[in-house]
Structure formats: structure tokens, C-alpha cells
C-alpha positions in Angstrom: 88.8 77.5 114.4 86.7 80.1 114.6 83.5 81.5 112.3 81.8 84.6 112.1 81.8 86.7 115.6 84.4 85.6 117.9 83.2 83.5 120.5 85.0 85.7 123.1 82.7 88.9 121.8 79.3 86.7 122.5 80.8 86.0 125.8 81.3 89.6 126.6 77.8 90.2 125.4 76.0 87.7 127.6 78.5 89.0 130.2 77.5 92.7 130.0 73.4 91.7 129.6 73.7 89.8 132.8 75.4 92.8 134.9 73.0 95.6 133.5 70.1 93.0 134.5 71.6 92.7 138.1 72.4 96.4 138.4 69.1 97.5 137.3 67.7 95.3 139.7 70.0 96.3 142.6 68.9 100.1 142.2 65.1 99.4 141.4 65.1 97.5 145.0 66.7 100.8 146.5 64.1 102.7 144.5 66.8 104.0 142.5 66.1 104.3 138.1 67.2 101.3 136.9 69.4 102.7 134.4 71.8 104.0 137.4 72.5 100.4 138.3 73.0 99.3 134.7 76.1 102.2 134.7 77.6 101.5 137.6 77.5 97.9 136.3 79.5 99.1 133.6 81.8 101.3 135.5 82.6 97.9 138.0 83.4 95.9 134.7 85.4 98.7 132.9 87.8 99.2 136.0 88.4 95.5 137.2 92.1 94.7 137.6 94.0 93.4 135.0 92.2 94.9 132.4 90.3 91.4 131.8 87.3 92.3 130.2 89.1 93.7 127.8 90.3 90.2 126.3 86.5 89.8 126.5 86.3 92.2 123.8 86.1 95.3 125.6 84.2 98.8 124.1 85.7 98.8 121.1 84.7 95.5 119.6 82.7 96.1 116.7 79.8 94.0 117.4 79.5 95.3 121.0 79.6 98.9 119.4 76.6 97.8 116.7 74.8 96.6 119.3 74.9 99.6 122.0 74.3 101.9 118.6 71.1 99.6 117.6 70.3 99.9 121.3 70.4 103.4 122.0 68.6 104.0 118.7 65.9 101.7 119.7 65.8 103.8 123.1 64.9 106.9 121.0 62.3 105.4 118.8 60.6 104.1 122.5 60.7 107.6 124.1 59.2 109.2 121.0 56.3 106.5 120.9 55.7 107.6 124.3 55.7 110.9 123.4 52.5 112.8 122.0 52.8 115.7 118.9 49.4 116.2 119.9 50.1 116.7 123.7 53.1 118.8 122.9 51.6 121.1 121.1 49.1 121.6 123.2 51.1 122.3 126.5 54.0 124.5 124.1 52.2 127.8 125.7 53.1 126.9 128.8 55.5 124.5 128.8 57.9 125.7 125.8 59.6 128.5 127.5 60.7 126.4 130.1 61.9 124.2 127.9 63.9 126.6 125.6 65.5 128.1 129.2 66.0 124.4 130.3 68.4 124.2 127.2 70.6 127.7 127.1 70.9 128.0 130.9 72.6 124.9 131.6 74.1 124.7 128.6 75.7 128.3 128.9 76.5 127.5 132.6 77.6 124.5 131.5 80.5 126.0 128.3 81.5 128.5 131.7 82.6 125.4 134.0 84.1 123.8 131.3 86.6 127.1 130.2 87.2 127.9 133.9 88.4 124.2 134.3 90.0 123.3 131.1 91.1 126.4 129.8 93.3 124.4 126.9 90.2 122.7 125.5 88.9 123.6 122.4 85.7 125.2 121.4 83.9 122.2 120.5 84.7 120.8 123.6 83.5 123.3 125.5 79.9 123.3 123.3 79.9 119.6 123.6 79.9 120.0 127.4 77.3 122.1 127.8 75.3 120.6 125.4 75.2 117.4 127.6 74.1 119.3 130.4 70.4 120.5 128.6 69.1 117.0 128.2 66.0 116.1 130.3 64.8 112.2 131.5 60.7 112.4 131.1 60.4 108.8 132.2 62.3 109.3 135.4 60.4 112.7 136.1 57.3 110.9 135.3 58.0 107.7 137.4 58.5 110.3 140.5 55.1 112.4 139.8 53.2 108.9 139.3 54.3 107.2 142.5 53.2 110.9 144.3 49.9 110.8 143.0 50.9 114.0 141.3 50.5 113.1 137.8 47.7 115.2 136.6 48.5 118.1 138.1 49.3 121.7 136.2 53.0 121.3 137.3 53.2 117.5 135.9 51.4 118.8 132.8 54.3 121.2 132.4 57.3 119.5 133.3 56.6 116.5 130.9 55.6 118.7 128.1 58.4 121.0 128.1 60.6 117.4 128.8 59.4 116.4 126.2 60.3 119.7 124.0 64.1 119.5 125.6 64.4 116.3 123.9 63.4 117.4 120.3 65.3 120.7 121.1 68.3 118.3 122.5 68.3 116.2 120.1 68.7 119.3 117.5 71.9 120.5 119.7 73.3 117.7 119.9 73.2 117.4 116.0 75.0 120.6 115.8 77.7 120.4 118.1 78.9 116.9 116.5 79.1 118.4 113.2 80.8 121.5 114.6 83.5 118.9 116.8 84.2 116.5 113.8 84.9 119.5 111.5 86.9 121.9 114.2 85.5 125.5 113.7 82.8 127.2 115.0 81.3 128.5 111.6 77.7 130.5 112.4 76.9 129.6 108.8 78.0 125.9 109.3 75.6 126.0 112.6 72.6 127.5 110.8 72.3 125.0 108.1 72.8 122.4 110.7 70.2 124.0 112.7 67.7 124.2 109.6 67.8 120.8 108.1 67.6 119.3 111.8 64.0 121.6 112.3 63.4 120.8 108.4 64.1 116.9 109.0 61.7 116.5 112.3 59.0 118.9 110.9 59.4 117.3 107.2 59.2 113.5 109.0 56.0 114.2 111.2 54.6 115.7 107.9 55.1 113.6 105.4 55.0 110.3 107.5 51.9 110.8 109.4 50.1 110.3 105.8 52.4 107.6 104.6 52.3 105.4 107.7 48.7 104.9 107.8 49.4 103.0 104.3 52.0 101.2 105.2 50.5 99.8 108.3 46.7 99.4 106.5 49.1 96.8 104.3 51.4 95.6 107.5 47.5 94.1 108.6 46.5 92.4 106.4 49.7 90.2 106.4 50.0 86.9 108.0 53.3 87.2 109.3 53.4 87.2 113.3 54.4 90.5 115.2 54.5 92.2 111.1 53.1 95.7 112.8 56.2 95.6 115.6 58.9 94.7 112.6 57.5 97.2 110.4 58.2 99.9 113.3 61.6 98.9 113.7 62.1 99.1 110.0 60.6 102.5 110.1 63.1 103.6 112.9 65.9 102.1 111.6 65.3 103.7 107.8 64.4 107.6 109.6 67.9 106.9 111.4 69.5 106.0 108.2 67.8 109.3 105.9 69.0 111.3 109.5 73.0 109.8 109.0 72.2 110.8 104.8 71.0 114.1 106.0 74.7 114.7 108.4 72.6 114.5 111.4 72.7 112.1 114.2 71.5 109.2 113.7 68.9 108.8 116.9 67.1 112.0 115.5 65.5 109.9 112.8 64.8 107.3 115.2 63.0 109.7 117.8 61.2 111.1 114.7 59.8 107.8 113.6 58.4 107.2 117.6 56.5 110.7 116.9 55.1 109.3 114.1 54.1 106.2 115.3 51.8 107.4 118.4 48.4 106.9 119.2 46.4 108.4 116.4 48.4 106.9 113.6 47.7 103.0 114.9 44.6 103.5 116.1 42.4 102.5 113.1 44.2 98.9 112.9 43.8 98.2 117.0 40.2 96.5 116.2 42.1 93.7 114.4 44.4 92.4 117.6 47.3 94.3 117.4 48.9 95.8 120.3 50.5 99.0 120.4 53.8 99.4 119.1 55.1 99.8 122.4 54.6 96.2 123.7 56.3 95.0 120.7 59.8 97.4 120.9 59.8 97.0 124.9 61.4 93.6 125.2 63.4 94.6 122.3 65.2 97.9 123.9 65.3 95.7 127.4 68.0 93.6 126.2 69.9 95.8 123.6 69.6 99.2 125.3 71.3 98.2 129.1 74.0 97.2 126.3 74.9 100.8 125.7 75.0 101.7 129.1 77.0 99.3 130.3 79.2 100.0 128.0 79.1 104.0 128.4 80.3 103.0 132.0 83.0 100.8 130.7 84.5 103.8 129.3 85.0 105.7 133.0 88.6 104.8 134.0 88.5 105.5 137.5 92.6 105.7 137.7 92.5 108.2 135.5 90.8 110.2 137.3 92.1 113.5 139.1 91.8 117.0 140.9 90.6 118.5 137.7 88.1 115.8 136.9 86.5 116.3 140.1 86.5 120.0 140.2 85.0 119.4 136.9 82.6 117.7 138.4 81.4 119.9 141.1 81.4 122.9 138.8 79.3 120.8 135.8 77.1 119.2 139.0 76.5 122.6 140.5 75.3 124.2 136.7 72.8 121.4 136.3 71.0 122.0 139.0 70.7 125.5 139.0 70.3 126.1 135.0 67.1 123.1 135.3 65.3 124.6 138.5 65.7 128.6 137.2 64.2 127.5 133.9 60.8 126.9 136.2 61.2 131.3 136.0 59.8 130.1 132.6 56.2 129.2 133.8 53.3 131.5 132.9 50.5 131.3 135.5 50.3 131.9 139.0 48.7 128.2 139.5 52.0 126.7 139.4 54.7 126.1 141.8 57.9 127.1 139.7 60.4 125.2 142.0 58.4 121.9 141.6 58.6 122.4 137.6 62.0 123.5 138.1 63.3 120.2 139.8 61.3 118.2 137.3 63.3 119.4 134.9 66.4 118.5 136.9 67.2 114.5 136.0 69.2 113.4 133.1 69.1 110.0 133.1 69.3 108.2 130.0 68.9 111.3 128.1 72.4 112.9 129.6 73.9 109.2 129.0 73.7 109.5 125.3 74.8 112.8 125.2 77.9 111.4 127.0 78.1 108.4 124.7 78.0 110.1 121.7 80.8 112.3 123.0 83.3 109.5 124.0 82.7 108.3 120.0 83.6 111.7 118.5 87.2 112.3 117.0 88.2 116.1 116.2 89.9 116.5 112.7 93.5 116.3 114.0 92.7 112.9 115.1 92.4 113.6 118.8 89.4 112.7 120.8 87.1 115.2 121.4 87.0 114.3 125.2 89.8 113.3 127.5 88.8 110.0 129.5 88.5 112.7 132.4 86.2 114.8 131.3 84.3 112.2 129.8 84.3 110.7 133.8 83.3 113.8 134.7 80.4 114.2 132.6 78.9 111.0 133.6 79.2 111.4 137.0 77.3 114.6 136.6 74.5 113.1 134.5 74.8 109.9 137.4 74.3 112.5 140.2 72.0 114.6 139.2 70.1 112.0 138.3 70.5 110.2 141.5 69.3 113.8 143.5 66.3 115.1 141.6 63.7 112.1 142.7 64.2 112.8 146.5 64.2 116.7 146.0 61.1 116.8 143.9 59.1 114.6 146.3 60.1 116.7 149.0 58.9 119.6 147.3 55.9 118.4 146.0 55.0 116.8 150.0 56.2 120.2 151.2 53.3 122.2 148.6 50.6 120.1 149.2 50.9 120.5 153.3 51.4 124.3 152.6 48.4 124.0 150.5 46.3 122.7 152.9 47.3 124.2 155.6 45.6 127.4 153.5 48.9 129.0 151.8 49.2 129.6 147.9 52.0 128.9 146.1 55.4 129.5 147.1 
């Protein structure tokens, strides 16, 4: 007799832990981002024969779903906390254009791969499609640029500032094309208010919760309770991604919004009392729960179902990643930088593209339909997985490439 959670779910659980753990490993040895290896786990488990891991629970158990939601939203709130209003501010001279053309040329390039392939489709698909394709991994690009020794300079500055734009700017898209797939039309009114409340609700959060938080946390110290400062965080994420739900946004906004809250300046007065920063106390957190969602986003490819228009699709979406990301470098102002260099920084996806991708295997259109066929949703993963998997070797080649053209006593290219 069972209680509770089925003992079968906790088994798939511990099961699909385990496999992202490996997989990350496996691709961190071949200097690969870990978060490849913890998809392809997925992938391997979602297409074994016999369909056994589906008796395990498979993707649509309910508690695995909670827990790749709670993971991906606990993602979010770590990229924000690593994340810097102050920084991005200060580089949006520079750095926003590239950003705003990292998001409409792949995007449009994107919506033109997607009609030329699946002419059928509907609208929302199409937006949905190239909507995935703007997103933009600043950990990955700033993993490469650190292990090059290239971290401070003006191109690194750039690329991780308008990054780090693309993902409030992608966040904002991605808000709007789910509301305009669950309801079915295209409505430029619909679209604007979407558009407004997302700005209003970021803008309103930093606002407002950069003079509430100092309260809360001036309180949160004096408490006995151990970890309280890294509880009260997640509380704070979890409650911005509820009022973002309230609000008909995505939920993950509200979580990335409460990161941006949460940086440097707003913890530094209670650091002389032994508290770490925030981060240390939501890493181990997002280690376990966030591999969770991607092993299940790679559950969902079904390889079988794969065919000649999935893999044109793929090529096509492949092909408009790469070149809307490196012409958005056309965006730099200054003759100091290398535009290709910012231009391939911009190019990963990572876990950025992956959520995109989740979020779009979840949605339903109004006649009750998926939004995505398993297909496209294959294809779209594969795209985020490849591009992914190119950009690190390209921008260290062009980044080598620049600095022996520099000294041999060229400018930039």
C-alpha cells in the first residue's frame, strides 16, 4: 500500500539526478558545458526500448513536472544574482544594440525557417520558433572568455552585457508569445499590453524591491535560524514568480527579477555579520533540482519520430542562429572592438535556448492541440544543443586568431 508520492516517481527522480550528474560529468571531462551532457542524458533515457522509463513515471508525472518547474525557476533566480543592474546599465551604450539585434535577427530568421519548412503551422508556432532562437547563455560565453584570459577585455565587456540584456529582453518575448499561442491570434493590441506589464513588472520589481529588501534582510539577520538569508531568497523568488503567474506572465520572469534584486549592493550591509552571498546558498540548491529539468526536456525528444522535415528543420533553424547572433556584432559602436568576436559570443544558447524549448513542449493551443509537434520540438533542441556545442571552439579561435593579428601589428579585422 502505498502513501503520498508513488515510490516509482522517487525512483525515477533519483534515476534522472544520477544520469544528469554522469552526463554533466562526461561532457565537463571533454570540456564540453555541462548542461550538454545532462540533455543527452535525458535524450538516452527518453528513447530506451520498451518505453521503460515511462513505468518509472516518465515526463508527465506531476511531481517530476513540479520539480523541473521549481528547478528551472531556481535557475533564473541564479542567473539574475549573477547578473548586475548596475553593470548593465552601464555597458547599455554599447552593448544594448547588440542585444536588441541579437533578438529580431534570429528571431525573424528564425519565423522564415519555420514557414518555409512547416508551411501548415500556425502563427504562434512560427513566433514561438523564433522566439527560441534569440536567447543567449552568459555563463557559457563567460566560461570560454575566462579560460582565454580574455575576460576584461572591451569585447567580453560587451558580449556579457548585452547577454545579459537578451535575457531580460528574452524573457519579455517569451512572455508574449505564450500568451499569444495559448489564446490563438495574433492581436497587436493583445501583444502590446503583454509587452507593457512585462517592462512594467521588471522595472516596477527592481524599483520597489530594491528599498523593500534591505528590510526584509536587516530582519532575516538578526534571526537565529541557520541559512535564514538563503531561505528568505528563495521565498523572495518563489513569491516574484507567483505575482509574475498573477500578472499572465511567465512565471521565471518574476524569478529572474528577484536575482536582479538580490545582487551585490542590496546584501552588502549585512556581509559583516557572517553571511555569505546568496549565491552559495541557492548553488547546491539549483545543482540538484535544475539537471531535473533538463533531463527531462531531453526525455521529450523521440528520436523515432524523427524525419526529413525535422532535420531540414534543423539545418535551416541551425543555420539562422548562427548568422542572426554573429551579424548582431554590426551592432558595436567603437572601432576598438572586434565585431566577429562579440558576434560569436553572442552565439550559444545553452540553458537559456533549453527553457525556451521546455516551455514550448508545455504549451497547448486553444483547440487543444500542442503548440509543437514532437518534431519540431526535436528540432529545436537540437539547434539550441548545436549551437551550443559550436560557439566555444569558434570564439576561441577567433579570439587566438586577434590577438596574433594584434601583435603581429594589425588592427582590428
Amino acid at each position: 500500500m502505498e502513501h503520498g508520492v508513488p515510490a516509482i516517481t522517487w525512483a525515477a527522480l533519483a534515476l534522472m539526478i544520477v544520469a544528469a550528474k554522469l552526463g554533466g560529468e562526461v561532457a565537463s571531462r571533454l570540456r564540453q558545458p555541462p548542461v550538454l551532457g545532462e540533455l543527452l542524458a535525458g535524450v538516452l533515457l527518453g528513447n530506451l526500448p520498451a518505453g521503460w522509463l515511462g513505468a518509472l513515471g516518465g515526463t508527465n508525472d506531476v511531481v517530476i513536472a513540479f520539480a523541473a518547474e521549481l528547478g528551472v525557476m531556481l535557475l533564473l533566480f541564479q542567473v539574475g544574482l549573477e547578473s548586475s543592474v548596475g553593470e548593465m546599465v552601464k555597458v547599455a551604450p554599447r552593448a544594448g544594440l547588440v542585444a536588441v539585434l541579437g533578438v529580431i535577427f534570429p528571431s525573424v530568421l528564425g519565423i522564415g525557417a519555420s514557414r518555409l519548412v512547416l508551411p501548415d503551422a500556425s502563427s504562434s508556432a512560427h513566433l514561438f520558433i523564433g522566439a527560441t532562437l534569440c536567447a543567449t547563455s552568459v555563463g557559457i560565453t563567460a566560461s570560454v572568455l575566462k579560460d582565454l584570459g580574455a575576460l576584461g577585455s572591451p569585447e567580453a565587456r560587451v558580449v556579457l552585457g548585452a547577454a545579459v540584456i537578451d535575457d531580460v529582453l528574452g524573457l519579455v518575448v517569451l512572455s508574449i508569445v505564450s500568451a499569444v499561442a495559448t489564446t490563438g491570434a495574433v492581436d497587436p493590441a493583445a501583444v502590446g499590453r503583454i509587452t507593457l506589464v512585462a517592462v512594467a513588472f521588471v522595472v516596477g520589481a527592481l524599483v520597489i524591491g530594491l528599498g523593500v529588501t534591505r528590510g526584509v534582510y536587516r530582519f532575516a539577520a538578526v534571526l537565529r535560524a541557520p541559512q535564514v538569508l538563503g531561505a528568505v531568497s528563495i521565498a523572495l523568488c518563489l513569491m516574484l514568480g507567483s505575482a509574475s503567474a498573477l500578472a499572465g506572465l511567465a512565471p521565471i520572469v518574476g524569478a529572474y527579477a528577484a536575482g536582479l534584486l538580490l545582487d551585490d549592493v542590496s546584501v552588502r550591509p549585512f556581509g559583516a555579520g557572517g553571511l555569505k552571498k546568496i549565491e552559495d546558498f541557492v548553488s547546491p540548491i539549483v545543482a540538484v533540482f535544475a539537471p531535473i529539468f533538463f533531463v527531462r526536456t531531453g526525455m521529450s525528444v523521440e528520436l523515432a519520430g524523427l524525419g526529413v522535415e525535422s532535420l531540414l528543420l534543423t539545418v535551416l533553424l541551425v543555420v539562422s542562429a548562427l548568422a542572426g547572433k554573429i551579424v548582431c556584432g554590426l551592432g558595436v559602436r567603437g572601432k576598438d572592438i572586434d565585431r566577429l568576436t562579440v558576434g560569436i559570443g553572442m552565439v550559444p544558447r545553452g540553458e537559456v535556448g533549453l527553457i525556451f524549448a521546455g516551455v514550448a513542449a508545455e504549451l497547448v493551443q486553444p483547440d487543444g492541440k500542442p503548440l509543437l509537434s514532437r518534431g519540431v520540438h526535436a528540432a529545436l533542441v537540437a539547434t539550441v544543443f548545436i549551437t551550443t556545442l559550436a560557439a566555444p571552439p569558434a570564439l576561441a579561435w577567433r579570439i587566438r586568431a586577434r590577438n596574433k593579428h594584434e601583435t603581429a601589428g594589425g588592427g582590428y579585422a
